[in-house]
C-alpha positions as CSV (number, residue, x, y, z in Angstrom):
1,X,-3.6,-3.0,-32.2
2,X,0.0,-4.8,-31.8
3,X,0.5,-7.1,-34.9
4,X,0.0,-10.9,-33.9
5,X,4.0,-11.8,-32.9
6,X,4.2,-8.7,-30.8
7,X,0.6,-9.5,-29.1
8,X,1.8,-13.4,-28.1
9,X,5.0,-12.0,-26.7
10,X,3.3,-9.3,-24.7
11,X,0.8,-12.6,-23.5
12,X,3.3,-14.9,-22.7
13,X,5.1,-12.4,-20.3
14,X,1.7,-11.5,-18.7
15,X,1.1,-15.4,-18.1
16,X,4.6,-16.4,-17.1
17,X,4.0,-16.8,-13.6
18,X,0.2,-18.1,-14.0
19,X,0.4,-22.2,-13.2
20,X,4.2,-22.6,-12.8
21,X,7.4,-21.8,-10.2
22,X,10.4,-23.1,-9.9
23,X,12.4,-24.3,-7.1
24,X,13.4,-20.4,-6.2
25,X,9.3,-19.2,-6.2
26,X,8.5,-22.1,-3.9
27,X,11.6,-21.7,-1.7
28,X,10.5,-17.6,-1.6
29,X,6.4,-19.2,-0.8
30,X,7.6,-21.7,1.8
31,X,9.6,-18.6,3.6
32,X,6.9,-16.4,3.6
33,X,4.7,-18.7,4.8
34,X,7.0,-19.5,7.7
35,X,7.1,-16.2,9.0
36,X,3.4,-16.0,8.6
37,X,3.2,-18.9,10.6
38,X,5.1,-17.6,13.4
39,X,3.5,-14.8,13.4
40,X,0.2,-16.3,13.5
41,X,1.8,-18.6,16.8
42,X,2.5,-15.1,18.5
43,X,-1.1,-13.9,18.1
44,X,-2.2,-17.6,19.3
45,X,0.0,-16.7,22.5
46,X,-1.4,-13.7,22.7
47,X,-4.9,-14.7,22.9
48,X,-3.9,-17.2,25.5
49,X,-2.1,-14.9,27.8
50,X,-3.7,-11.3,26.8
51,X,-1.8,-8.2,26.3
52,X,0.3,-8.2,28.8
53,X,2.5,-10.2,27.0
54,X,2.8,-7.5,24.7
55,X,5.3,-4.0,26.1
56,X,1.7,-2.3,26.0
57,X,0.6,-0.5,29.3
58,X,-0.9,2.1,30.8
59,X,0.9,4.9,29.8
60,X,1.5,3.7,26.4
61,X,-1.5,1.7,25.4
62,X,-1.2,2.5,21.3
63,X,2.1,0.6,20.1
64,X,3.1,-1.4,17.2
65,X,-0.3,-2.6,16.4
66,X,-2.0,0.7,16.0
67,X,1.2,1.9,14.3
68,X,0.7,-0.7,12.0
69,X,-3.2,-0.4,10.9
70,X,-2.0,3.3,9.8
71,X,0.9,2.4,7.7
72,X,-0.6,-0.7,6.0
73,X,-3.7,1.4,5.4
74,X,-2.1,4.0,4.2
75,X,0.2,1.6,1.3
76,X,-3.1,0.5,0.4
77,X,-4.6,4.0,0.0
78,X,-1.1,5.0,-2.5
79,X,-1.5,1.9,-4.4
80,X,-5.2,2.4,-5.1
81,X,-4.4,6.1,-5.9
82,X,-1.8,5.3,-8.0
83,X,-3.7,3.7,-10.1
84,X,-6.7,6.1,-10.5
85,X,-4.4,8.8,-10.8
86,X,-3.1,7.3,-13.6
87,X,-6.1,6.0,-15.3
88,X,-7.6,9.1,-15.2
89,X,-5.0,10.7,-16.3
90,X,-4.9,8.5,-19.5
91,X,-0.9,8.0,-18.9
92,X,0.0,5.5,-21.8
93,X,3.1,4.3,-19.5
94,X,0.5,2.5,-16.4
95,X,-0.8,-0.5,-18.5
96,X,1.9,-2.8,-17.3
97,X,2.1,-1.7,-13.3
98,X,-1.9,-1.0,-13.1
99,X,-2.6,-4.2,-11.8
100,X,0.4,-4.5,-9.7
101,X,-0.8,-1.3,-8.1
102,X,-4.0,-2.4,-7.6
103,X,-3.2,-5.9,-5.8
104,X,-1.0,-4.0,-3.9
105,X,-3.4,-2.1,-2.6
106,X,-5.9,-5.2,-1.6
107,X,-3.0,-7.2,-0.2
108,X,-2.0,-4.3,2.0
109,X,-5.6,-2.9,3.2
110,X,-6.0,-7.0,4.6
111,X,-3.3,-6.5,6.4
112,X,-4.3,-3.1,8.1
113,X,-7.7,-4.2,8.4
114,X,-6.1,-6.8,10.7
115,X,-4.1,-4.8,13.3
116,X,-7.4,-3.1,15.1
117,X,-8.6,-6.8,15.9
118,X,-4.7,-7.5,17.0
119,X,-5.1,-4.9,19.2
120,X,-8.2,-5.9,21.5
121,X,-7.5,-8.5,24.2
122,X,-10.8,-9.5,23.9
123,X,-11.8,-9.9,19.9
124,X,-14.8,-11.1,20.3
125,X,-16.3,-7.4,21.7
126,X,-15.6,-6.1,18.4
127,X,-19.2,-7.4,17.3
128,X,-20.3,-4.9,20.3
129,X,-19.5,-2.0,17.8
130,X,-22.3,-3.7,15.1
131,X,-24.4,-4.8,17.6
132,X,-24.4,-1.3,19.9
133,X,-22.9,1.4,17.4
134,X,-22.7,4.9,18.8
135,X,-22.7,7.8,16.1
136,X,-20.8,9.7,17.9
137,X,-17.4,7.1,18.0
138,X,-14.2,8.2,15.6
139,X,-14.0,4.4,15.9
140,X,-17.5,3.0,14.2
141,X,-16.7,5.1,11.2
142,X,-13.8,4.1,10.9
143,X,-15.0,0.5,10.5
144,X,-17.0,1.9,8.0
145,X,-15.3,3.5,6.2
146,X,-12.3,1.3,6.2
147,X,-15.1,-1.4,5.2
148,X,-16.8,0.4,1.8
149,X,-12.9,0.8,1.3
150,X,-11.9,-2.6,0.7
151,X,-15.0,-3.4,-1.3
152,X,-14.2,-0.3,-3.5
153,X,-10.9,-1.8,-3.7
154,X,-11.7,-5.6,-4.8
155,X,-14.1,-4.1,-7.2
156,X,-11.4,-1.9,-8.7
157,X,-9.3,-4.8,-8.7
158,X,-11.4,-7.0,-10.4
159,X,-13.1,-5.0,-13.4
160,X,-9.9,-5.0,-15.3
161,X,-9.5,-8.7,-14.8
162,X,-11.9,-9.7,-16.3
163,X,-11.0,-9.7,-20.1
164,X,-7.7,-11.4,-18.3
165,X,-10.2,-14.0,-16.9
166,X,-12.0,-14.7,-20.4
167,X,-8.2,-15.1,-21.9
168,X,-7.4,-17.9,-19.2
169,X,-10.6,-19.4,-19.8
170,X,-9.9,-19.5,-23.7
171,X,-6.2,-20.7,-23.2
172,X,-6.5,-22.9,-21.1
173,X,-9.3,-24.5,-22.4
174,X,-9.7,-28.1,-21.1
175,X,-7.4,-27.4,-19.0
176,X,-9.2,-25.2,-16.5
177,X,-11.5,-28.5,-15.4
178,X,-12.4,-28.1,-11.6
179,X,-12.6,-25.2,-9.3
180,X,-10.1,-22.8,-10.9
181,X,-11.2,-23.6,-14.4
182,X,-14.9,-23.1,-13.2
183,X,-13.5,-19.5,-11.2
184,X,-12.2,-18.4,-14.7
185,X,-15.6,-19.1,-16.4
186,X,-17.8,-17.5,-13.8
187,X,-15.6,-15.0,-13.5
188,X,-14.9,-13.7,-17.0
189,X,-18.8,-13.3,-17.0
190,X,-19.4,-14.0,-20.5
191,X,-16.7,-11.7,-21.5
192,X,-16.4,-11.8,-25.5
193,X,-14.3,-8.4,-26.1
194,X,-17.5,-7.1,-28.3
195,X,-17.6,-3.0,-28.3
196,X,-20.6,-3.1,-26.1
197,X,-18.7,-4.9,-23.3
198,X,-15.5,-3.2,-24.3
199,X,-17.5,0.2,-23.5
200,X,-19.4,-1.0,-20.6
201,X,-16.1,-2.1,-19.2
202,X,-14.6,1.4,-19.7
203,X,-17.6,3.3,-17.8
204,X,-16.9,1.0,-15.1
205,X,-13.2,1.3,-14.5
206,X,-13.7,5.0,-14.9
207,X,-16.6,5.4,-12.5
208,X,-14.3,3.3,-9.6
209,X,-11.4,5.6,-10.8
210,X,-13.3,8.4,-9.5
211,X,-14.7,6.7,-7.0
212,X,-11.7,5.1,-5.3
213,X,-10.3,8.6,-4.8
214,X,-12.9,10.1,-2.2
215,X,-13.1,6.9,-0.3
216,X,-9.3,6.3,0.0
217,X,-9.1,10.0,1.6
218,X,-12.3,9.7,3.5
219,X,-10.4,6.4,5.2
220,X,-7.3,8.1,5.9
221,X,-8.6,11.3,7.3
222,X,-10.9,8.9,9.9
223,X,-7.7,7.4,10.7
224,X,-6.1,10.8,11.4
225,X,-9.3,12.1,13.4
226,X,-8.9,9.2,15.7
227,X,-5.5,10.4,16.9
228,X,-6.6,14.8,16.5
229,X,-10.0,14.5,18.5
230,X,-7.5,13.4,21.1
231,X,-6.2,15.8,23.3
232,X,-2.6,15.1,24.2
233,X,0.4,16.7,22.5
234,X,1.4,16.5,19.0
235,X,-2.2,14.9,18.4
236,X,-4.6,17.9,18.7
237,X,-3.9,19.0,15.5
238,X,-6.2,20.6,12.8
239,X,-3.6,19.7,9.8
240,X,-3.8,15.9,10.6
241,X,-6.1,14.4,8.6
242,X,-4.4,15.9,5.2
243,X,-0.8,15.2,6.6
244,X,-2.3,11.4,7.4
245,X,-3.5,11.5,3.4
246,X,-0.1,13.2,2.4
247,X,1.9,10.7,4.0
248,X,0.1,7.5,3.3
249,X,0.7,9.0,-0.8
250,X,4.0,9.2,0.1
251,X,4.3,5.6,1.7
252,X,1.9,4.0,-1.1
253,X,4.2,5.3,-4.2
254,X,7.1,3.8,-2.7
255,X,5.7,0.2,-1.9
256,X,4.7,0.5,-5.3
257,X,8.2,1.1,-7.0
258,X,9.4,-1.6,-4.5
259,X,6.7,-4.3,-6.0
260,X,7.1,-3.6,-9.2
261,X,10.8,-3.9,-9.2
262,X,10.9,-7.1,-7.4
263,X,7.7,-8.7,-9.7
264,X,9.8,-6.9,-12.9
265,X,12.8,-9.0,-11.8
266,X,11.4,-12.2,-10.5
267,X,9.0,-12.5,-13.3
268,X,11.0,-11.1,-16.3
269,X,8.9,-8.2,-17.4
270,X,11.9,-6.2,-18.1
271,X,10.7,-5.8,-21.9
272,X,7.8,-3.8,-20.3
273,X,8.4,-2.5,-17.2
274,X,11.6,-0.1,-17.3
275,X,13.1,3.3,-16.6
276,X,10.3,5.3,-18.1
277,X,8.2,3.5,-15.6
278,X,10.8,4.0,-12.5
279,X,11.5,7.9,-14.0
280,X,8.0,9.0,-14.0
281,X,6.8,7.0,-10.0
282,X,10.4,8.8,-8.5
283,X,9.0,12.0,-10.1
284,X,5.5,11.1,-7.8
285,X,7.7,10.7,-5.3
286,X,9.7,13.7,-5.4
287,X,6.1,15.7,-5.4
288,X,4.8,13.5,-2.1
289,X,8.5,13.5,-0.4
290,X,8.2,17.5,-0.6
291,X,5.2,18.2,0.2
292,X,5.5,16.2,3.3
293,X,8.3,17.8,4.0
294,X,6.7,21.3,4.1
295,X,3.0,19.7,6.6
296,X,5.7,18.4,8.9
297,X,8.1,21.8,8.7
298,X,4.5,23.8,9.5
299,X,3.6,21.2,12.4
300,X,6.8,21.2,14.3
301,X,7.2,25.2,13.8
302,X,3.7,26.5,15.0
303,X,4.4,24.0,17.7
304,X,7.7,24.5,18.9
305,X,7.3,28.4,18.2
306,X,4.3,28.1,21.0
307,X,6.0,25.5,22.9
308,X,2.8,25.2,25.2
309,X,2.8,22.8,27.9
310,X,1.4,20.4,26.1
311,X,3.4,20.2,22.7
312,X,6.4,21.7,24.5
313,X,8.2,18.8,26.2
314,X,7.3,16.2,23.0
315,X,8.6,18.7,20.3
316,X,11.7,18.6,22.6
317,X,12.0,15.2,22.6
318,X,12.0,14.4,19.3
319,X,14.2,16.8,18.6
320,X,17.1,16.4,21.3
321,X,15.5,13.9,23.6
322,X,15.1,10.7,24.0
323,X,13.6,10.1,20.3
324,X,15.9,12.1,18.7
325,X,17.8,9.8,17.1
326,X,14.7,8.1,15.2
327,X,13.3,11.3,14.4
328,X,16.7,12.5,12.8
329,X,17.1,8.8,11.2
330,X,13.7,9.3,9.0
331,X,14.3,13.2,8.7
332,X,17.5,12.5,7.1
333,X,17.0,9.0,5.4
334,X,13.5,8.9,5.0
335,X,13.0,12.4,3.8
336,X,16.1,13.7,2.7
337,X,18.1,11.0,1.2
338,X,15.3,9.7,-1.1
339,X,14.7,13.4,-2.0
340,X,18.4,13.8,-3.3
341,X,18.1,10.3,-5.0
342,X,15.4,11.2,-7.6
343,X,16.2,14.5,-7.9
344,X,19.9,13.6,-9.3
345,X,19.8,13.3,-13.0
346,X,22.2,10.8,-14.5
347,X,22.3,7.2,-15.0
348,X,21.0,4.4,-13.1
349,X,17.1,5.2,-13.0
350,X,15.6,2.2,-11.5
351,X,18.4,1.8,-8.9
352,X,17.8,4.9,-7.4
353,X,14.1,4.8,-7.9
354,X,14.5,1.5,-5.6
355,X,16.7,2.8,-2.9
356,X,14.6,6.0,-2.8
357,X,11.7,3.8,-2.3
358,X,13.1,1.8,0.2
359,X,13.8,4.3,2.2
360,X,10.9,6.3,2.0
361,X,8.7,3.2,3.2
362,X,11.3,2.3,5.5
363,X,11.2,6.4,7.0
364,X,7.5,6.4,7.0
365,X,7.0,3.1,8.8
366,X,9.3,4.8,11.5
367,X,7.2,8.4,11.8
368,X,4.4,6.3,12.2
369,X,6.1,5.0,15.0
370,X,7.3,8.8,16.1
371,X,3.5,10.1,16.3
372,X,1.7,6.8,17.7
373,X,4.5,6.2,20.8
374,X,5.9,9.9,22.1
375,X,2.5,11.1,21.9
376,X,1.3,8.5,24.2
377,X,4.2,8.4,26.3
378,X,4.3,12.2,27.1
379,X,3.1,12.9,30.7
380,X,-0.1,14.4,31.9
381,X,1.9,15.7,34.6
382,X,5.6,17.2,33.9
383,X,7.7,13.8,35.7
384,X,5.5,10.6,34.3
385,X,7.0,9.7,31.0
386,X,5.9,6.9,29.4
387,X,8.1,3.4,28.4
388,X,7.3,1.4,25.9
389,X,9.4,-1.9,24.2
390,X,7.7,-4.2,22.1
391,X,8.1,-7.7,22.7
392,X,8.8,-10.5,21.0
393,X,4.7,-11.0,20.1
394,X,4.5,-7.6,18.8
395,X,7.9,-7.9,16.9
396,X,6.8,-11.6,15.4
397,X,3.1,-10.3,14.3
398,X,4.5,-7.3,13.0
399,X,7.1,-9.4,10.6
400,X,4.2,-12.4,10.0
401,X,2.1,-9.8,9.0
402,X,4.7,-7.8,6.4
403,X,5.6,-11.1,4.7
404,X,1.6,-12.0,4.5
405,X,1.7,-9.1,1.5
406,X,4.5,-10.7,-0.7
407,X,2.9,-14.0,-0.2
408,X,-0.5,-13.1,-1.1
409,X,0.6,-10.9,-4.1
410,X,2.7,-14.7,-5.5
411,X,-0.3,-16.7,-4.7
412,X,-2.5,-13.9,-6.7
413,X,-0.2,-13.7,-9.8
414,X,-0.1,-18.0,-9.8
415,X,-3.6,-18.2,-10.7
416,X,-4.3,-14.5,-12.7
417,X,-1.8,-12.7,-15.5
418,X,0.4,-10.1,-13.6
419,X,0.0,-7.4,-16.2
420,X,-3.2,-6.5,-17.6
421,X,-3.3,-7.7,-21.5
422,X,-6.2,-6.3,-22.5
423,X,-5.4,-2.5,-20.9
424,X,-1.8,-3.1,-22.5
425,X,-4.0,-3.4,-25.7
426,X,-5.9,-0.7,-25.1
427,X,-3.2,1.7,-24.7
428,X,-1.1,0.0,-27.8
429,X,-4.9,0.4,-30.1
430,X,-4.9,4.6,-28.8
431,X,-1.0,5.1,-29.1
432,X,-1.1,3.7,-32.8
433,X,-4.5,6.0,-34.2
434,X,-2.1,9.1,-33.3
435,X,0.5,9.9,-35.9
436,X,4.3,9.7,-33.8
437,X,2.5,8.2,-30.6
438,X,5.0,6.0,-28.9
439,X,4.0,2.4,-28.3
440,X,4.3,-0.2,-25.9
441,X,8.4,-0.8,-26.6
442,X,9.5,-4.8,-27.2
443,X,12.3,-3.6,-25.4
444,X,13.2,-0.4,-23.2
445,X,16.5,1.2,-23.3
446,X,18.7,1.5,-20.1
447,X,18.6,4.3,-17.6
């Protein structure tokens, strides 16, 4: 166990943002919720109107919306994995991102949950797929599986709070009168950090650890059916459901670097959170980048190599058509770029880690866009291509909808410790029984 000085320093950095903000965290809340706001007024208009003030049509009835449920999803599914990879993994370096991870992941599957609903003009029918459910639908299990998901996910988000819970409670003490006070008590259920509950604990982070795995895949591969039991080209493909999983990895790791840099910064967690953190998520991300790289190289060249009638005229699209300038932008910077970026050894760890990230979620949000919109625009017949812009609705709930994360994640971390204490414990308890076992550092060293 950390002696008693190290252990308050490690808590007051875990409770720094719990109760308080400054003029900058409200000015950052109050902007977020703006552009929730207006995003919400765009899905108000929409309702009024219906779709068709959306660029939706008939040719290309999948756009940003559907784009969006699959890259939202799929953060969620690479934060949730993130952390049970780790966990089970026993890495000694994940007790102060776990939790930032695991929010992550909550915050994001919300989101995504979201977009199917956003994309029915009438919402209401989507009680007709509880109330009439037809085995045989991509769609219903979808909604199932999408739904044991996010419980999975809270559950796996909260276990590990709870010992955080039972510190608030004990902290705070009178101070925790009324409805958040009475949310720590019920919610640290009795917690008392004896080894029964201690142990208990542990079988049940482990057993959602495992679990969490099969479920996140199981959600993503529905995802990916919905598009390969399709048959148009670039769809009807047998390698989509792993290259759907591979990819929302991928996307995941890097909205993960990306939170964790900017709670690191904003919240001062820099004695915690450093480059062996940032060294070891660009490695994961190295890993994911290149095996995307190799599904998407074995898509594109079984397909253009056959260059059917179907697959023929998208593969030549994408590659010097009219989408070949997004499809070379993520190749490129999405791909390539980030590739280089971790790779490079030298200096400046977390910077690179950063831009890496950035432009790995920014590349993925934009293939998304490559296999939802070509695919539906292709023609049928060899002359009807497809158009589709997105309007202003679709551009506004797309935007409301991204800031809704960061602004759930601050709201989160105002009323629970950002990093969990009693794991960071736990890890500094294991480290110290084995002789020359590193420990939680007071400070990191630079890149």
């Amino acid at each position: 166990m950390p002696d008693r000085s190290d252990r308050e320093q490690m808590v007051r950095a875990a409770l720094r943002p719990v109760g308080r903000g400054g003029w900058r965290y409200w000015s950052i809340v109050v902007a977020l919720a703006a552009l929730v706001a207006w995003g919400l007024y765009a899905y108000s208009y929409q309702l009024r109107h219906g779709l068709g003030v959306t660029g939706l049509n008939q040719k290309v009835s999948w756009g940003f919306y559907i784009l969006n449920c699959v890259f939202f999803i799929g953060i969620s599914y690479g934060g949730a994995m993130t952390s049970a990879i780790l966990r089970l993994t026993h890495a000694r370096w994940r007790a102060p991102i776990t939790r930032l991870a695991e929010a992550t992941a909550v915050a994001a599957l919300l989101v995504g949950a979201a977009y199917p609903l956003i994309d029915l003009g009438r919402p209401d029918r989507m009680l007709n797929l509880l109330l009439h459910p037809h085995a045989g639908s991509p769609v219903l299990w979808d909604l199932v599986a999408v739904g044991t998901y996010l419980v999975a996910s809270l559950v796996f988000l909260y276990l590990p709070l709870v010992p955080d819970l039972a510190l608030m409670r004990d902290r705070l003490g009178a101070g925790t009168r009324g409805l958040v006070g009475r949310l720590y008590r019920v919610g640290s259920l009795g917690w008392t950090g004896s080894d029964h509950q201690r142990q208990a604990l542990a079988l049940g982070v482990g057993i959602m650890a495992v679990l969490i795995i099969p479920l996140a895949v199981s959600v993503h591969s529905v995802l990916a059916w919905l598009f390969a039991v399709t048959v148009r080209g670039g769809w009807h493909s047998t390698i989509f459901a792993p290259y759907f999983v591979l990819g929302a990895m991928l996307s995941g790791v890097g909205a993960v670097i990306l939170v964790i840099a900017a709670f690191s910064r904003g919240y001062g967690l820099g004695d915690y959170v450093g480059p062996k953190q940032y060294r070891y998520l660009g490695y994961l991300l190295l890993a994911l980048a290149l095996a995307y790289t190799y599904f998407m190289i074995s898509e594109y060249l079984t397909d253009g190599y056959v260059a059917d009638q179907s697959s023929g005229p998208l593969i030549a699209a994408l590659f010097t058509g009219s989408y070949a300038p997004l499809f070379w932008a993520f190749t490129i910077g999405g791909l390539i770029v980030p590739i280089l970026l971790v790779a490079a050894p030298g200096r400046y760890v977390e910077g690179r880690a950063v831009l890496a990230a950035l432009l790995v979620v920014a590349g993925m949000w934009l293939k998304r866009f490559l296999i939802v919109v070509p695919g539906m625009a292709e023609p049928l017949m060899p002359w009807d291509w497809g158009v589709y812009h997105p309007s202003w609705v679709e551009i506004s709930i797309t935007i409301g909808t991204a800031a809704a994360i960061p602004l759930m994640l601050m709201l989160f971390f105002h009323f629970v410790p950002v990093m969990s204490v009693h794991e960071m414990e736990e890890v500094e308890s294991e480290s110290s029984r084995e002789p020359g076992a590193a420990v939680l550092p007071r400070r990191q060293p630079a890149g």
